[in-house]
N, C-alpha and C positions, 0 to 999 in steps of 0.2 A: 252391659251398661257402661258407655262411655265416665269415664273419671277425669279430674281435672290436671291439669298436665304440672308437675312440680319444676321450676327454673332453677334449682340449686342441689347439687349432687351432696347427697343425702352420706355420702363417706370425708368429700374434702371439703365443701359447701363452694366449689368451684361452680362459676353458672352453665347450666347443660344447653346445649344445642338438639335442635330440632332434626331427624335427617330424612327424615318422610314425612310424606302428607299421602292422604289417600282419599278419595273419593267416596261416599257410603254407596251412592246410586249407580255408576258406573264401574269401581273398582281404579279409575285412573290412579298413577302413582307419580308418586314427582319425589324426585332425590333432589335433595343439598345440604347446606350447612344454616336453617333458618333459629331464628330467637325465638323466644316468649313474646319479647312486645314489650311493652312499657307495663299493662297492667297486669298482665302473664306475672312480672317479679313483685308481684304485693303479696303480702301475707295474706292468710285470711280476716285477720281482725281488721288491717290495711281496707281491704273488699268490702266487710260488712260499714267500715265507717263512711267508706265510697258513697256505699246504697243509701246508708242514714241520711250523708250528708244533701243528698239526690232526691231525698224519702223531702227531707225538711225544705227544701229548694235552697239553700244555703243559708237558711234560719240559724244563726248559733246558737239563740233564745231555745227555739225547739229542736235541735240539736243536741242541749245539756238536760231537758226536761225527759229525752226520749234514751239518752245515754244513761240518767242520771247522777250526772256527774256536775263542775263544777265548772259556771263560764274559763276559767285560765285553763283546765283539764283539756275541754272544748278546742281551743284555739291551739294548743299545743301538739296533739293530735291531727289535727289540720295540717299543719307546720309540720310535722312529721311524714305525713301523708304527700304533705309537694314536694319536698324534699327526696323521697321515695320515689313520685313520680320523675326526677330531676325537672323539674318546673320552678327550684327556686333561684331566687337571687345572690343567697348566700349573705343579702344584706340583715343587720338585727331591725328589730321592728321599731319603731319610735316608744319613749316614754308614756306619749299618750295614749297606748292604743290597749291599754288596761292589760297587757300581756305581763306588767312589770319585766323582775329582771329574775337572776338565780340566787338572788340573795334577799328575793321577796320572801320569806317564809309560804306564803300561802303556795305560790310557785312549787316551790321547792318539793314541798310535801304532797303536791297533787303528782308530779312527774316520782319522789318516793313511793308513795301510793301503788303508780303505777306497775312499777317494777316490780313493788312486793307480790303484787298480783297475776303478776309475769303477763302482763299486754303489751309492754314495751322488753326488749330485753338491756344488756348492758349500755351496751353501747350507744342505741337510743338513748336512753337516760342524759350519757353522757355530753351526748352532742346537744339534747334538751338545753340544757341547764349549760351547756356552752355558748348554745346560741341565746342565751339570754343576760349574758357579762357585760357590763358597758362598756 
């Protein structure tokens, strides 16, 4: 039974290279030096909020009811997520866009939440709650 292919070397966490591909039907082989892909390097949890996000059609409303989690929880996982994909801007979000900042309490403690939970790890956390400084 085929398994899902891991992009990060499981001793250095260096990202692994591809160097075959093979055909099921024919047997054809093809040698080189090929990636994962953009979606190859998401986590799992990354994948499942993929589907969710995909499941909801980009509902955040039914996004937080199916997560049950909390709209800012919602949006910051997203944000995590494009970031991940490198899709983002790198710019911070506006005031108004109900995201607040890392000094919102409510913020804070959904991205703490997170972490205790281990769905995000450190360093997530960190760039969280960095991307939200004014």
């Amino acid at each position: 039974m085929p398994r899902d292919v891991i992009s990060t070397c499981p001793v250095c966490s260096s990202e692994l290279s591809i160097t075959r591909l093979q055909c099921r039907g024919c047997g054809t082989a093809i040698e080189g030096d090929f990636n994962v892909g953009r979606f190859g390097r998401l986590s799992r949890e990354q994948l499942a909020l993929l589907e969710s996000f995909l499941r909801a059609r980009g509902n955040a409303k039914e996004l937080e009811r199916e997560l049950k989690v909390s709209y800012p929880t919602v949006r910051a996982r997203i944000e995590s997520l494009v970031r991940a994909l490198g899709l983002g801007d790198g710019s911070v979000p506006d005031e108004g866009d109900g995201l607040g900042r890392s000094g919102d309490p409510e913020v804070r403690r959904d991205v703490l939440e997170r972490l205790a939970r281990h769905e995000i790890s450190a360093d997530e956390a960190a760039a969280l709650l960095r991307s939200r400084k004014e």
